[in-house]
N, C-alpha and C positions, 0 to 999 in steps of 0.2 A: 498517576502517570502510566502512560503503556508498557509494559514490559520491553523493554530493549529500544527503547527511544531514549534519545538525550535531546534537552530541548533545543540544540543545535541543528536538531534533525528535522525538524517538524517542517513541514511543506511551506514556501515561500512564494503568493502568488503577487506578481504588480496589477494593478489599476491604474487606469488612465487619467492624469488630468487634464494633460495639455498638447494637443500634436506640435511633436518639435522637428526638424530636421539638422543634420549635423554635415560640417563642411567637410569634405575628403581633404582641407590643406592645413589641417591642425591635427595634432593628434593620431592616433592609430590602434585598433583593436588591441587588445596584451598580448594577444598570437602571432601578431605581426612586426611585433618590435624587433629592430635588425640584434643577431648574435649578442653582441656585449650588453646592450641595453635589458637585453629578455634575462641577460646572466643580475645584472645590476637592480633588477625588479624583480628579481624572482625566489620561488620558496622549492626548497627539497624536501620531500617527506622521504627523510631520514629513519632506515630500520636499525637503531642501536644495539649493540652484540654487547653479549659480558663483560666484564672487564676496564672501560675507559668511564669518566665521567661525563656528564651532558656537556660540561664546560668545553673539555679536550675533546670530542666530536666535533663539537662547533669550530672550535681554534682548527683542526685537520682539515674544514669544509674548504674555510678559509684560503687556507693556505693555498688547498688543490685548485680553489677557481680563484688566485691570485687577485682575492678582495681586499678592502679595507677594513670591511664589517659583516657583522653577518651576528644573526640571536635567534636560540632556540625560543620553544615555546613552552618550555615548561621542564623542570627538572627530573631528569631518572635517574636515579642510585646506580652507581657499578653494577652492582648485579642483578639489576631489570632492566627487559628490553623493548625492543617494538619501537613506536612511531611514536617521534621527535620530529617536527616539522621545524627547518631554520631557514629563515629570513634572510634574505639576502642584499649586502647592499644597503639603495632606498629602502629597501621593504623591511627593515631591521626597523622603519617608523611606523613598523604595524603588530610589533611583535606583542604589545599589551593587547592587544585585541585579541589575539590564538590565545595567550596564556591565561584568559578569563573565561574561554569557554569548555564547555562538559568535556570530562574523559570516559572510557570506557578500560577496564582494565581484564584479563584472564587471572586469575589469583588461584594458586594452589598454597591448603591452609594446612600446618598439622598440628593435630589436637592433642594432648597431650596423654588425654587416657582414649580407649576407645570408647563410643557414646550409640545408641542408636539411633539410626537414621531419621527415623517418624522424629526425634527428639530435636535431629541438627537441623530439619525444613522447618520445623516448625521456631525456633528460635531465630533461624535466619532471617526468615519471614518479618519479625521484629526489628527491625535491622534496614528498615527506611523511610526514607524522610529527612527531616531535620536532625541533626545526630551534635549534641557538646565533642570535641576535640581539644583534648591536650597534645601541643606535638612533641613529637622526642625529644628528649634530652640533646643529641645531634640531631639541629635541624637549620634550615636555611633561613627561618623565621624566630622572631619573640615569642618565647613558649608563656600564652595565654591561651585561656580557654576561648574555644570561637565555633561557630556552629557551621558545618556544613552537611548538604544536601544531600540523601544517598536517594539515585532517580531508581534505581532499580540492582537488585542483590537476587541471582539465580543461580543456585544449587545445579552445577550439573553431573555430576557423580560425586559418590560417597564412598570410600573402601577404605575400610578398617579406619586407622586414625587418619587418611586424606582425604581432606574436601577439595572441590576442587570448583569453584564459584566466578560466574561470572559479573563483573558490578560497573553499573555506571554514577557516577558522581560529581559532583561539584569539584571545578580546581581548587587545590589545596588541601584534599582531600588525603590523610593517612592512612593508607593499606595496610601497615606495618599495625597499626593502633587500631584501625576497624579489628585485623584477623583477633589482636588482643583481649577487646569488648567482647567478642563472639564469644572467648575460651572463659572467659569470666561468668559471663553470662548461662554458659554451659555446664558452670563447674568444675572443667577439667583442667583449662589453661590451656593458650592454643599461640600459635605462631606463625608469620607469613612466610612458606617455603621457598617460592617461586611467584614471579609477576611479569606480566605481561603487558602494555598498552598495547589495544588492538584501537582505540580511538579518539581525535583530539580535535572537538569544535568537526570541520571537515574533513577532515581527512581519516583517511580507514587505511588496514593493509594492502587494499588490493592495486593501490599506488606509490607503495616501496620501494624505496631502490637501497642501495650497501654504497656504501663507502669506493669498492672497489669497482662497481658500475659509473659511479659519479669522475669516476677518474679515467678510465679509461672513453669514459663519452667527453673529456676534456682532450685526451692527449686525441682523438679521434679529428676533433676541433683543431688542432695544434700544429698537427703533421700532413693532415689528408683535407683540411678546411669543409670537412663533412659536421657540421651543427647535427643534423635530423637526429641523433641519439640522444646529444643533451639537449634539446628541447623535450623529448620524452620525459627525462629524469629533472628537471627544470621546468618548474610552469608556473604561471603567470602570479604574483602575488594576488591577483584579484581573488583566485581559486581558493586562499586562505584565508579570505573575508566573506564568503558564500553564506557562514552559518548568522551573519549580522541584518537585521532587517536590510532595505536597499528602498535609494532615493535616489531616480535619476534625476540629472536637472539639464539645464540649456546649455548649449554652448557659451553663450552673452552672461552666466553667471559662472561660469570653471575659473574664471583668472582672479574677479574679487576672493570666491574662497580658497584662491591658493596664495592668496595677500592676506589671511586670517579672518576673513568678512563673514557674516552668519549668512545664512539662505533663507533666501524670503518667498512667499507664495509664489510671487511670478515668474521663478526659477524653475519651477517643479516641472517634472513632464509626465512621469510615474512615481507608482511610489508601493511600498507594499502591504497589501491592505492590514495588516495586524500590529499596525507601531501603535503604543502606548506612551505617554506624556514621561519625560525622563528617560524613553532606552537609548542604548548605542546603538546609532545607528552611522549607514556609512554611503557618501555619495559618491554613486557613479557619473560618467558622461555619456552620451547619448551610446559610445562605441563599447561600452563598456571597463573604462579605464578608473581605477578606484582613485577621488578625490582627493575625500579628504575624513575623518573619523568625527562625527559627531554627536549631543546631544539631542534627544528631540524636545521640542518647545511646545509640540501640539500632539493630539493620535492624528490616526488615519482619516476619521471624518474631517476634524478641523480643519487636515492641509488640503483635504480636497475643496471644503466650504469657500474657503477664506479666499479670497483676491490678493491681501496683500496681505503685511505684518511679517517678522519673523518665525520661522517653522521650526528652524533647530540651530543652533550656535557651535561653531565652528572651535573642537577641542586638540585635534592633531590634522596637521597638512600632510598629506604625502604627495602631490602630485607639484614638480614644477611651479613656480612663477613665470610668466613668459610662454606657457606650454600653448595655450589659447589665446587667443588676441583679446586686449579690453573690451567691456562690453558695458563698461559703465563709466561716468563722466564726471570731475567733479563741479561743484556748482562756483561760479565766476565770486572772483572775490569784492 
């Protein structure tokens, strides 16, 4: 794999199956949904600071945009920080989706004796791929052995006993227990100083906001009825499903699969040409409004080939019932 890709990253193009058009009196872009709806669908990519758990970030999100619900995308330890993206609302029925795809972490390691350089790249270097994991003693999981992926481990300065390494990985991946194997492997014994997420499925830093942004773009909201900030720091749930294949479909079939119904060839409009039989993937509608979370039942040639049949089976809903008008009828008894 490339150096500093995670497979969430990899370029997403559609293919045409079917020219559809979509009615202007259903529905509406995820840009366009009035204030409380955009808050009620929407994800914050959350920059977490020292000190609180993922849990009590989320619970404070909460509180500040007066929800009912709302779920991170994956756990940070107190004392690492960076990008926690949380779900808001509806979108709290997408939050297995964020916490299955790749992270990207900053890791500073320290090693227990000093080692030379030529010694720690070249051992690093060993250090990807498929990897056994026992997790901690404290951990949020059943501590078995279980394999996860290391997409890429990059040494970016060495001094004295600090490494300081950047790595992408499979979620559920242990940094604490990677720096551990390294030190073992090394000899010396090695420990994780400091950590970072700088990336989760899509989302990167350079779309951050704090705690203290997300709230005063509420109280801005509250006092002066000026949205334009938290919509900046709020954005669309769909933007946290970008990294999932994509299948658009018709209007005439949006309302069976938000009544749990599969999607069948004649639904299709686009689709993206690299689905394989089994992935998650997730339907949108012509305007771009995330459906619903799927398996796929065929690849990319199949659902183009095929006229009818089922294509992929409807595994979480997110979108409304009622949202589109019926587009199917059932047969007279």
């Amino acid at each position: 794999m490339n150096s500093g890709i995670l497979p969430s990253e990899y370029k997403r193009e559609l293919v045409l199956k079917a020219e559809a058009k979509t009615s202007p009196f259903y529905g509406c872009s995820p840009y366009d949904r009035p204030i409380r709806q955009h808050i009620e669908m929407g994800v914050v990519n959350l920059d977490k600071s020292v000190g609180p758990t993922s849990h009590e970030v989320t619970a404070w999100v909460k509180d500040i945009l007066e929800l009912k619900k709302a779920g991170h995308s994956g756990s940070l330890d107190p004392i690492v920080t960076g990008v926690l993206p949380i779900m808001l609302g509806k979108a709290t029925k997408t939050v297995a989706a964020l916490r299955l795809s790749g992270k990207e972490y900053i890791c500073l390691m320290t090693l227990h004796e000093a080692v030379p350089e030529r010694k720690v790249l070249r051992v690093c270097k060993q250090f990807t791929g498929p990897l056994f994991q026992m997790p901690p003693i404290i951990s949020a999981v059943k501590r078995a052995v279980r394999v996860r992926n290391i997409y890429y481990l990059e040494v970016l300065d060495v001094r004295e006993k600090s490494v300081l390494m950047r790595v992408g990985c499979e979620a559920g991946t242990y940094m604490r227990k990677l720096c551990h194997d390294i030190g073992v492997a090394l000899g010396c014994g090695a420990h994780m100083q400091e950590l970072r997420r700088t990336k989760t499925g899509p989302f990167r830093e350079d779309t951050l906001v704090t705690l203290h942004e997300l709230k005063d773009a509420y109280v801005f909201l509250q006092e002066d009825g000026d949205e334009s900030f938290l919509r900046q720091v709020i954005r669309p749930m769909e933007e946290g499903l970008a990294h999932l294949p994509k299948v658009v479909i018709r209007d005439s079939a949006v309302d069976a699969v938000c009544r749990g119904a599969a999607i069948a060839a004649p639904g299709i409009s686009s689709l993206d040409k690299n689905i394989s039989k089994g992935d998650d993937i997730c339907l949108f509608t012509l305007k771009g409004e995330a459906v619903a979370l799927c398996t796929a039942f065929m690849d990319t040639g199949e659902m183009l080939e095929n006229e009818h049949g089922i294509v992929a089976t409807t595994e979480r809903v997110i979108m409304d019932a009622g949202t589109y008008p019926q587009g199917w009828h059932s047969k007279p008894k």
